[in-house]
C-alpha positions in Angstrom: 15.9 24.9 -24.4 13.7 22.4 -25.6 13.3 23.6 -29.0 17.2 23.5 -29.1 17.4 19.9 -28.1 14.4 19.1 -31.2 16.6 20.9 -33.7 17.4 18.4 -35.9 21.0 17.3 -37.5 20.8 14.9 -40.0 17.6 13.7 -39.6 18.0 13.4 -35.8 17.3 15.5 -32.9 20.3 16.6 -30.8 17.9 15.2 -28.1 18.2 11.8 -29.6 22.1 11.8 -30.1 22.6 12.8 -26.4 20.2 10.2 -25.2 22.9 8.0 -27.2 26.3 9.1 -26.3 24.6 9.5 -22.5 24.6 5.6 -23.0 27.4 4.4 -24.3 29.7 6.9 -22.0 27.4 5.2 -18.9 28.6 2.0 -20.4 32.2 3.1 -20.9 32.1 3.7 -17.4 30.5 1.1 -15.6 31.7 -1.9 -18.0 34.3 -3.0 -15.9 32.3 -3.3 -13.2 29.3 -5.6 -15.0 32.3 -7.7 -17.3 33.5 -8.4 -13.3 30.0 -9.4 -11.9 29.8 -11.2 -15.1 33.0 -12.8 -14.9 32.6 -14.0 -11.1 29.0 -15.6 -11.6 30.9 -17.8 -14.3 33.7 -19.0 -12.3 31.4 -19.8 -9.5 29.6 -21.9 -12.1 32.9 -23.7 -12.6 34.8 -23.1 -9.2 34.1 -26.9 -8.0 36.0 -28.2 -11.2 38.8 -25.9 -10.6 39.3 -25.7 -7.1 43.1 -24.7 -7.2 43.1 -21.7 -10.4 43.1 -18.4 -9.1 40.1 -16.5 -9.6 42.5 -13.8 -10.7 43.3 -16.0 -13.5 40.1 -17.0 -14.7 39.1 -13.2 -14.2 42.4 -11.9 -16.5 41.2 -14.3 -19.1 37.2 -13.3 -19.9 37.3 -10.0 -18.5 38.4 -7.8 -21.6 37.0 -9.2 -24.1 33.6 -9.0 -22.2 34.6 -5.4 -22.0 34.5 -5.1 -25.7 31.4 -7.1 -26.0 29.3 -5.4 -23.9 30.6 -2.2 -25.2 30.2 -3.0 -28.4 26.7 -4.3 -28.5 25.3 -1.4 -26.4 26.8 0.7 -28.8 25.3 -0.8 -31.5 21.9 -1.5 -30.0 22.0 2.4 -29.2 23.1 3.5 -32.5 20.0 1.8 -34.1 17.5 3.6 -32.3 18.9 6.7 -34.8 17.8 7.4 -38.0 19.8 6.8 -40.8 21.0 10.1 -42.7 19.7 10.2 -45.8 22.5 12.8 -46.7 24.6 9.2 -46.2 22.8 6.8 -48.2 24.8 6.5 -51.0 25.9 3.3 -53.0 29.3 1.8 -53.4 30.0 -0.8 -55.9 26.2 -1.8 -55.6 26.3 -1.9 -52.1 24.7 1.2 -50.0 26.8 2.7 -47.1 24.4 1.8 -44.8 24.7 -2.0 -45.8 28.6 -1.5 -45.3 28.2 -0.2 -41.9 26.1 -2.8 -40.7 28.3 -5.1 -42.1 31.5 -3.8 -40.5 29.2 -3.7 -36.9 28.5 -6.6 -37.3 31.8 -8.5 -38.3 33.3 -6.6 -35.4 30.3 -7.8 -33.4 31.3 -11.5 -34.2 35.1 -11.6 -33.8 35.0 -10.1 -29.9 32.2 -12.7 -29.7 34.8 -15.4 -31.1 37.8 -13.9 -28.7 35.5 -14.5 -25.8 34.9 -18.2 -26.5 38.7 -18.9 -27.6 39.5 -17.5 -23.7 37.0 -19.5 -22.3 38.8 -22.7 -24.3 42.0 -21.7 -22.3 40.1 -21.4 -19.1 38.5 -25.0 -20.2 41.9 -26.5 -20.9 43.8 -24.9 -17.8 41.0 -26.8 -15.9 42.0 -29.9 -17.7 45.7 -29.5 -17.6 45.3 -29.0 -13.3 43.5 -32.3 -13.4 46.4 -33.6 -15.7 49.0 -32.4 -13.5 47.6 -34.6 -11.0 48.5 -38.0 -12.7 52.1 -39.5 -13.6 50.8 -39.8 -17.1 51.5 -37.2 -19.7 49.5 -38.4 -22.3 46.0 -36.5 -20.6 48.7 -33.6 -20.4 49.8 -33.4 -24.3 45.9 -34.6 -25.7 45.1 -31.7 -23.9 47.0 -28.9 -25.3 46.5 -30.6 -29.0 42.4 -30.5 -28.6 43.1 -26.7 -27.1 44.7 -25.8 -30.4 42.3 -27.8 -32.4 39.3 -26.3 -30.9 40.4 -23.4 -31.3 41.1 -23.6 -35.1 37.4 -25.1 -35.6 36.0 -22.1 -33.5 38.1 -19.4 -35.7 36.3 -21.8 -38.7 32.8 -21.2 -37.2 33.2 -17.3 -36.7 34.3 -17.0 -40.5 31.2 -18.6 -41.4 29.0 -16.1 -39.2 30.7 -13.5 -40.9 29.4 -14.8 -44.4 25.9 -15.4 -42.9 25.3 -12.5 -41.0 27.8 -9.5 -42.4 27.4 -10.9 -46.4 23.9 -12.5 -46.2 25.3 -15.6 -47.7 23.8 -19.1 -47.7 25.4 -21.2 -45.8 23.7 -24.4 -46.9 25.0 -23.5 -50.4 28.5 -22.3 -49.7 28.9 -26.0 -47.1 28.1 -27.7 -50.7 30.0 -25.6 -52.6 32.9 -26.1 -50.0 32.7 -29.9 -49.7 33.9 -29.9 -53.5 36.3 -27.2 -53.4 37.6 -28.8 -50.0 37.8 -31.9 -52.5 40.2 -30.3 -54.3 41.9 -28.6 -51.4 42.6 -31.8 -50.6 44.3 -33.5 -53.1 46.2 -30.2 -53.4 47.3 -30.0 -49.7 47.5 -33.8 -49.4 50.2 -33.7 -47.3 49.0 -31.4 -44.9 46.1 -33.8 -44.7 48.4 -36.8 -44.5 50.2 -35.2 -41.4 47.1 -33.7 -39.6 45.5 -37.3 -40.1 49.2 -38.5 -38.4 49.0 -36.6 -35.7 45.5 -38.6 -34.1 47.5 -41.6 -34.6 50.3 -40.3 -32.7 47.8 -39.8 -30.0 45.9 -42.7 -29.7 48.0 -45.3 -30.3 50.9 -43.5 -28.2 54.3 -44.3 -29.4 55.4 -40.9 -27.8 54.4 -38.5 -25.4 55.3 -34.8 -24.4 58.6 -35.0 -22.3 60.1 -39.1 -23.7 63.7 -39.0 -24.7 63.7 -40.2 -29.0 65.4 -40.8 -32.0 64.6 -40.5 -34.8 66.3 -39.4 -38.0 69.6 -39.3 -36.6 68.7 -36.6 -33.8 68.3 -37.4 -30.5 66.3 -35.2 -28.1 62.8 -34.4 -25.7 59.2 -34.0 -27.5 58.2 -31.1 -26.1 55.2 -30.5 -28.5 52.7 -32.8 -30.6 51.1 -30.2 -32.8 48.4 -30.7 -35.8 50.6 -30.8 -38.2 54.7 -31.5 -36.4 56.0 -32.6 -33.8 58.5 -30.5 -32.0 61.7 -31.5 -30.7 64.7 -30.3 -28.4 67.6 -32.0 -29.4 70.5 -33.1 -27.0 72.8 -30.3 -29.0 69.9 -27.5 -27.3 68.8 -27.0 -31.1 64.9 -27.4 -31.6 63.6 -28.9 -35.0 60.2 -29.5 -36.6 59.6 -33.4 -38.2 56.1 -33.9 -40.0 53.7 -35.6 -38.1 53.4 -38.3 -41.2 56.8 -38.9 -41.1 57.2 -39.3 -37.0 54.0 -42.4 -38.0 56.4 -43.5 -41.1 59.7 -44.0 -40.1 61.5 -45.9 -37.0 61.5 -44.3 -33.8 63.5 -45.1 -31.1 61.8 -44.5 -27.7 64.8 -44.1 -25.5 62.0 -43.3 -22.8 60.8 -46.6 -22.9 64.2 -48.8 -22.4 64.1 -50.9 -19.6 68.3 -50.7 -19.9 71.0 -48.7 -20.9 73.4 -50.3 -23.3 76.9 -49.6 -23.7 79.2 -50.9 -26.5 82.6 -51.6 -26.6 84.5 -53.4 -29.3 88.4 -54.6 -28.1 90.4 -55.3 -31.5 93.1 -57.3 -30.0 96.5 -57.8 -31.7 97.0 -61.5 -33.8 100.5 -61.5 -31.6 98.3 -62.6 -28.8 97.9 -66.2 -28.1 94.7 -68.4 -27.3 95.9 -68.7 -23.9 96.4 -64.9 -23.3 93.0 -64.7 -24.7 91.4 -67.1 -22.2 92.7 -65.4 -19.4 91.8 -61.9 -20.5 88.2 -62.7 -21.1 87.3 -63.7 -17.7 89.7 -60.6 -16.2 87.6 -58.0 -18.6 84.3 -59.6 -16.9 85.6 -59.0 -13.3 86.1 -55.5 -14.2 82.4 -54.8 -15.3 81.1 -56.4 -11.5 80.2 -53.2 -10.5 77.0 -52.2 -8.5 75.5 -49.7 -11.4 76.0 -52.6 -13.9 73.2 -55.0 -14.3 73.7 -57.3 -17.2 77.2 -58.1 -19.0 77.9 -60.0 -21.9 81.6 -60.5 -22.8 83.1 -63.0 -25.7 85.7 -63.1 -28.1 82.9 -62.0 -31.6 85.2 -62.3 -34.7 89.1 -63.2 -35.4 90.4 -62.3 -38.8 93.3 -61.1 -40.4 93.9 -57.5 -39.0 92.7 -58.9 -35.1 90.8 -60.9 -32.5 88.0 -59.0 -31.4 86.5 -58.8 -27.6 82.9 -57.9 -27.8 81.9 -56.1 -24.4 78.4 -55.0 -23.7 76.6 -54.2 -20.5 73.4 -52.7 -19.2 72.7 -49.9 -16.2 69.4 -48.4 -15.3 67.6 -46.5 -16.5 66.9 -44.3 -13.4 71.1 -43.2 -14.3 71.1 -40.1 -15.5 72.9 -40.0 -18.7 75.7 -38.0 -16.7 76.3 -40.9 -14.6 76.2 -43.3 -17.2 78.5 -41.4 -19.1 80.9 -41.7 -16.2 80.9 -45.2 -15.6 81.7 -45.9 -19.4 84.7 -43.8 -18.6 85.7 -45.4 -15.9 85.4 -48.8 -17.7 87.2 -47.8 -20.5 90.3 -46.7 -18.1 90.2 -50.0 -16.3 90.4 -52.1 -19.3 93.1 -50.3 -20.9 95.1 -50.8 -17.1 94.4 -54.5 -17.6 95.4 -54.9 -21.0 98.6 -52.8 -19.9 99.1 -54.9 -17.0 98.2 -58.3 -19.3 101.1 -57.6 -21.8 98.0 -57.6 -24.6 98.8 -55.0 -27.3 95.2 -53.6 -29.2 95.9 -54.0 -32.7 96.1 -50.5 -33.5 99.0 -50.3 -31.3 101.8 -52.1 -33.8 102.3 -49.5 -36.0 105.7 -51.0 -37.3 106.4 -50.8 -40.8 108.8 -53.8 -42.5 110.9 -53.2 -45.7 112.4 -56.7 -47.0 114.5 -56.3 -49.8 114.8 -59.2 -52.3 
């Protein structure tokens, strides 16, 4: 028996590739149970700051990939305790096949590591965003899911450069140089990518907008629902949902509708020239009676413009804002009908309504 297990198979004994698939199947079957002890020594580390996220949660987030991980690196750390074949050490394009394998461990080695420390970022940031959740203010909210994604790019960024250092034996010194004057000319090229990346902290700190406010800009109307690095996202009040540039959200006018104090309607009465001034002066102060209602706050009403098509009857007045845009709806309706009634009632003709065509005949 114990010459069979010092028989050798390239260049190893069978005694030395038992002892390392005994160790990697003992890890495949215990790693769930060490990623889990793992996993809960974390979150006590961090249960004060997130008293109220189910350890389930935090547990569904680090717990695979530490399964890899630890799978991976015990497999690898094993794996070197064998001797290369020498039957396999052969070159490819300059490069041996051991060199390639060690490569490949190791770039495999470094993404897991990466996918581990982009779920601990969402752990971080669901922290945050229970903190955020606890304040009227959705500024903390929308900052936080924008530094999430940004993080996360600049951590993908780090693990690419591990992979050159580590799996390609390049200098990273030399390639940071060599990158600060290609990113140079990245630049200039992607300039506008720049320009709305570069938008989107302004957006942030100085806070026109935030995650949930009612704009307009553009000629659309509708909710931010997203401030990313390079767009902003928006649902629209026809349920579409479109994607404006950062730079150009900075650029042009944009009206918070959030932010009004007031709702404003508009209402333009083009009366007919048949009416007289004293019509007119008895109309004015009737139209004003109609908009004393409860949900109307403010009212201006004035005769704006006469001309040679009709007298015009400017009518403007403000709600709340706490009316839903249901409500207000209604009440312009209802406004509407009650000045055509008093018009009717008036004897006052709009001056669309004389539609009479005269033929003289010389």
């Amino acid at each position: 028996m114990e010459n069979l297990l010092q028989q050798k198979i390239l260049d190893n004994t069978i005694e030395s590739y038992l002892y390392v698939l005994g160790t990697i199947l003992l890890i495949l079957l215990i790693k769930r149970l060490i990623s889990k002890y793992l996993a809960k020594l974390l979150y006590k580390i961090v249960a004060k700051a997130a008293k109220n996220i189910a350890r389930q949660s935090f547990l569904d987030l680090v717990v695979q990939p530490l399964d890899v991980f630890l799978v991976l690196i015990i497999s690898i750390i094993t794996l070197d305790k064998l001797k290369f074949p020498s039957a396999l050490d052969f070159t490819i394009y300059h490069i041996t096949f051991k060199q390639l394998i060690d490569s490949l461990a190791t770039t495999t080695l470094i993404i897991v590591f990466i996918w581990l420390c982009l779920r601990v970022i969402e752990f971080i940031a669901m922290i945050l965003e229970e903190k955020a959740n606890l304040t009227k203010d959705q500024t903390d909210n929308q900052l936080i899911v924008f530094f999430k994604d940004f993080f996360k790019v600049i951590m993908v960024i780090i693990g690419i450069l591990l992979i050159l250092r580590f799996s390609f034996n390049k200098n990273i010194g030399n390639l940071l140089t060599g990158l600060s004057i290609v990113g140079a000319a990245v630049a200039l090229a992607t300039r506008e990518s720049m320009e709305n990346l570069i938008a989107s902290f302004i957006i942030f700190f100085d806070k026109p907008f935030i995650t949930g406010d009612l704009v307009k800009v553009n000629n659309f109307t509708g909710n931010i629902e997203k401030i990313g690095l390079r767009s902003t996202r928006i649902r629209t009040t026809d349920k579409t949902f479109i994607s404006v540039p950062n730079k150009q959200m900075v650029d042009t006018i944009v009206d918070n509708i959030t932010l009004r104090t007031q709702r404003k309607a508009e209402l333009r009465l083009e009366i007919s020239l048949s009416a007289t001034a004293q019509q007119l002066r008895i109309l004015l102060p009737a139209v004003r009676t109609v908009l004393q209602k409860p949900e109307i706050e403010h009212t201006i009403v004035y005769l704006m413009d006469t001309g040679k098509t009709a007298h015009i009857i400017a009518v403007d007045y403000f709600t709340s804002m706490q009316q839903s845009i249901e409500e207000f709806n209604s009440l312009r309706e209802a406004v509407n009908l009650e000045l055509i009634e008093l018009l009717e009632k008036s004897g006052v003709e709009l001056a669309a309504a004389n539609t009479d065509v005269i033929v003289r005949s010389k």
